[in-house]
Residue, then its C-alpha position, 0 to 999 in steps of 0.5 A: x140623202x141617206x135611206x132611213x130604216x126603223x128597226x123594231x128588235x122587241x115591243x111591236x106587236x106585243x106588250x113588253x121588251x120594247x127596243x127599236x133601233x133607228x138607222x141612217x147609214x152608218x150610225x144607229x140609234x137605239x131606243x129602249x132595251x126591255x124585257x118582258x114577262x113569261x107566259x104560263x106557257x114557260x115554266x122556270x123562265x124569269x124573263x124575256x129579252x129581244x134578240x140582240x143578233x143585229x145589234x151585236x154585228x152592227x156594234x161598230x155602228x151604234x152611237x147610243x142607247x136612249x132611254x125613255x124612262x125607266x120602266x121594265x119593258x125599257x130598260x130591264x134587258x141593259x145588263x144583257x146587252x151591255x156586256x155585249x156592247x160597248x156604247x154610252x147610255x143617255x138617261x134622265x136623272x132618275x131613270x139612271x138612278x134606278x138602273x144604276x142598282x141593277x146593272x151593278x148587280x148584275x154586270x158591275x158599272x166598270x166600263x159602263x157609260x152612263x149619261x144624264x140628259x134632261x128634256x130638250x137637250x141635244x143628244x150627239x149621235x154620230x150624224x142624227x142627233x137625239x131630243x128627248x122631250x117631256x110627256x106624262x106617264x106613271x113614272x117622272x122624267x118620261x120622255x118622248x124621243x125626237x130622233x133627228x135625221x137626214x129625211x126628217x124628224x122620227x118621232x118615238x112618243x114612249x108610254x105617254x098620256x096627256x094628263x092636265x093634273x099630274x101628280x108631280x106638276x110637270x106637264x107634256x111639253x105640248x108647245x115642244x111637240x108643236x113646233x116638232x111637228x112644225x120642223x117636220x117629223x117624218x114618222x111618228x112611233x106611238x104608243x097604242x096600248x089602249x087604242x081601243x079605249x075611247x075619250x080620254x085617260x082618266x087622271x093619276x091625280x083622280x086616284x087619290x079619291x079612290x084611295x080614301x074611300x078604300x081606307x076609309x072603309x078598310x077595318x084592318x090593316x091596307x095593304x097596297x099593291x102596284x108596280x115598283x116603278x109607279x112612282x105617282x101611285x106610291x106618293x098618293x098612297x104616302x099621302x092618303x095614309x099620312x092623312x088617314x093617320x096610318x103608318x107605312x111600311x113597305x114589303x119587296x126588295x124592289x120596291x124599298x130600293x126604288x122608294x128609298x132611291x126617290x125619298x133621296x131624289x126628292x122624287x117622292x115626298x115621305x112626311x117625317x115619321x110616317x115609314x115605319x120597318x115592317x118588323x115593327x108593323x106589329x107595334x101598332x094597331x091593324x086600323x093604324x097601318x097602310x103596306x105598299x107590296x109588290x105582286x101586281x103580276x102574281x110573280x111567285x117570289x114577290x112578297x104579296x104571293x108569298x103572303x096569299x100563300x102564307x109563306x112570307x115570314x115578315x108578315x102574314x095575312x089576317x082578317x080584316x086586312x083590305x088588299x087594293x089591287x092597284x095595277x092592271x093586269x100585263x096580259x098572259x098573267x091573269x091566271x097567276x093574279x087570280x090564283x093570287x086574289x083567290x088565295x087572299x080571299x080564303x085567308x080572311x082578306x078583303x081583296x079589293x081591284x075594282x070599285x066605284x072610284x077608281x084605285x088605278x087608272x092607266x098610264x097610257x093614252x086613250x083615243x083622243x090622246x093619241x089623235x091629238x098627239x099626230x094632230x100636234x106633231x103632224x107626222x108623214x107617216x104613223x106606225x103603232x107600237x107598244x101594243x098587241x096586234x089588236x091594238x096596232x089595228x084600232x090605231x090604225x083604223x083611227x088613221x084612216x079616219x084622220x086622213x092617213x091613206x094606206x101608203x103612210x099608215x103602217x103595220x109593224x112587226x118584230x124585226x121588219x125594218x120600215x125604210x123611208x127615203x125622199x119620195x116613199x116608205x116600205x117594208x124592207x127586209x128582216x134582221x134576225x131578232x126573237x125572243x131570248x129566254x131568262x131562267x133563274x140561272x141568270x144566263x141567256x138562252x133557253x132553248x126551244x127544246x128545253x122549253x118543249x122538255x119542261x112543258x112535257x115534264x109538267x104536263x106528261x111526266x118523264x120515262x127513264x128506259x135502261x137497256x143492258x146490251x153485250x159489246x162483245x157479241x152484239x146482243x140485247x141482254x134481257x128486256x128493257x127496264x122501265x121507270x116512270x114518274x108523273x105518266x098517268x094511264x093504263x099501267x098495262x100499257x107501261x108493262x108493255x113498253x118493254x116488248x115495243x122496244x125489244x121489238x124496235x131494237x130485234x132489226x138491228x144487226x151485231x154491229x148496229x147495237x155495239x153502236x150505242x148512240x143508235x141504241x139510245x135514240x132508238x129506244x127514245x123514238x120507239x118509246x115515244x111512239x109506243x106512249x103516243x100511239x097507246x096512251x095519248x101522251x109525250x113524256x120525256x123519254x131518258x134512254x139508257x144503254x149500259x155495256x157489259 
């Protein structure tokens, strides 16, 4: 029998760009393809995507692309990939129609295979076969995924809670998991994201009364705001708002496209004559109007951080607006959400994100939950995913306690494949993987040292040094002139810099100064050098050497 490898190329150790790859000799499965959000630490980067390297040569062996449901970190890195890899993509219905908006956007749907599934079908994957089944999240159709194998059954619970009152009526297939477990799953990959949240996940359905309460109390307009894709969230402020007598309007092109994409599906449910355009919203009076928003994160182009700033032209901010903050912060965004809430604040908002009944509860399983989850499914071996570091280990610390000794629990990380054949699991050895990085160009790729010149850009300033230098004669002509821009310190000590680098270039020879590549990286290091030792700091150094 075949060795079986998991193979985690993003979301393992980190919250975000989840994409695991499952091998059984010459077929693969894929699992997910997400992005994730840039930290503060990456100026200009729009997102971040896993290394695809393995994928890409292993492209002859990859069966399908499975997709759990059709949040960002699973599914937003496909039009990079997809171009790259020719192979179908098995969604439910709605995931497909909300990724079907963006791969056309950016890659087109010529060529692409796009195949719908619905939970408990049997998905073809060369000798595995793949069986999604219904669990309960913030957005409809998500699915766990069983992917069969030679060894046994792996188990991939995607982001899931055991929510017994779900906004759209549609329970985690809990009989299914049961008899999973009874068929003999061999690994199960679970979500750990709140692996140090004890009982149990509050319900979606429980935050319908703290959306009352809020515009019960609200003087003014409500404005909402959550993720785009949180669909059960949308419905029950669509519903409080119907009831509150508010019209609605919505602000973020996302989140038009996804609620007008669900109305259509019968995904959410609008009562006539509710939605109103936003251009219109100044018709009605402040105590009439609800507003769904984009800006959960502080992204700067979303409509709500535009409006804190007072750029967004379709709606400003007035007194006696109420803003719910109707999400959880992705961790390294707190800075931007906080700048944001602050913003609000100043400009007359009441800004609302905690309260005695909750606005937002987590789509994602608390302890309790995922001890039932292995209890249902009785995996051999259990590996945390969807987490931080921090998260894996109170997971794992959880196993301990249900009985799982060490050789069964299992750390993951990022490109380290978990092999298991007949008797025994282990850590086997890396594929390349990493993070690739996204800027507004739309091209993949950033490098490092881009990313190092942007950072010493924001927080040193750069240093343009032109040296003028006679081809003929090989000679230095005067002193280096020195421009400078965003570099605080002593100016002496930019005065200076011309004789430190007069000084560095005074060793070379005729002939090593008709060089002019070795000019230039010498008047870039001795620049540096003189900066850092003189004054503390590492601009970006422009060297420039004119001939005459």
């Amino acid at each position: 029998m075949a060795t079986i490898q998991v193979i985690p190329l993003g979301g393992v150790g980190e919250i975000g760009k989840n994409c695991t790859a499952v091998r059984q000799g010459d077929d693969i499965v894929v699992v997910d393809c997400g992005l994730s959000f840039p930290s503060e630490e990456m100026p200009g980067v729009d997102i971040v995507i896993p290394d695809f390297t393995y994928l890409i040569e292993n492209r002859d062996k990859v069966r399908g692309i499975f997709i759990t449901h059709a949040h960002e970190d699973h599914v937003g890195a496909l039009p990079y990939l997809l171009p790259k890899l020719s192979v179908p993509v098995f969604a439910s219905k709605l995931a497909l129609a909300l990724i079907r908006p963006k791969l056309e956007e950016k890659i087109g749907l010529k060529g692409l295979d796009l195949r719908e599934f619905s939970p408990g079908d049997e998905l073809p994957a060369g000798a595995m076969t793949v069986e999604p089944v219904r669990v309960t999240h913030s957005i409809p159709e998500t699915c766990c995924m069983a992917v069969k194998t030679e060894q046994g059954i792996v188990l991939f619970t995607a982001d899931f809670k055991l929510d017994f009152t779900p906004v759209d009526g549609k329970l985690t297939n809990i009989q299914r998991l049961g008899e999973l477990g009874r068929e003999g799953v061999l690994a199960l990959l679970s979500d750990c994201t709140n692996a140090e949240e004890p009982g149990w996940s509050p319900s979606e359905a429980t935050v319908k009364e703290g959306l009352r309460r809020a515009f019960a109390a609200a003087p003014g307009r409500v404005l909402l705001t959550t993720f785009a894709s949180n669909i059960h969230r949308m419905q029950q402020t669509i519903d409080v708002a119907h009831e509150m007598g508010r019209k609605m309007a919505v602000a973020g092109r996302r989140m038009e496209q996804t609620l007008e994409t669900c109305s259509k599906l019968g995904y959410v449910r609008i009562p006539s004559g509710l939605m109103i355009q936003l251009r219109d919203s100044t018709q009605y009076p402040p105590n009439k109007l609800a507003i769904l928003t984009t800006g959960t994160q502080g992204e700067p182009l979303s409509a709500l951080v535009q409006m804190s700033k007072g750029e967004y032209s379709r709606l400003k901010i007035i007194p006696g607006d109420t803003v719910l903050y109707s999400a959880r912060p992705i961790p390294g965004n707190e800075a931007s959400i906080w700048r944001t809430v602050n913003r609000l604040f100043r400009a007359g908002a009441n800004v609302v994100y905690q309260a005695p009944m909750p606005i937002h509860v987590s789509g994602h399983a608390h302890i309790e939950e995922l001890k039932m989850m292995i209890n249902l499914t009785r995996p051999y071996y259990v590996a945390p995913v969807h987490g931080e570091p921090r998260h894996q280990h109170r997971y794992l610390q959880m196993a301990r306690q249900m009985g799982y000794p060490e050789h069964r629990a299992f750390l993951l990380t990022d490109g380290v494949p978990l092999a298991m054949d007949e008797t025994k699991a282990w850590l086997d050895e890396p594929v390349p993987y990493g993070r690739v990085l996204v800027d507004n160009s739309g091209e993949p790729g950033l490098t490092d040292d881009v990313l190092r010149d942007r950072n010493n850009l924001a927080n040193d300033g750069f240093v343009v040094v032109t040296v003028v230098v006679d081809a003929d004669t090989g000679e230095v002509v005067g002193p280096a002139i020195v421009q400078h821009r965003g570099v605080h310190g002593d100016s002496s000590t930019m005065d200076k810099l011309p004789d430190a680098v007069a000084d560095a270039l005074n060793v070379f020879a005729p002939d090593d100064i008709r060089d002019v590549d070795s000019v230039r990286r010498e008047v870039a290091d001795s620049a540096r050098r003189f900066l850092h030792k003189r004054m503390g700091v590492r601009p970006v150094v422009i060297p420039i050497v004119v001939e005459v």
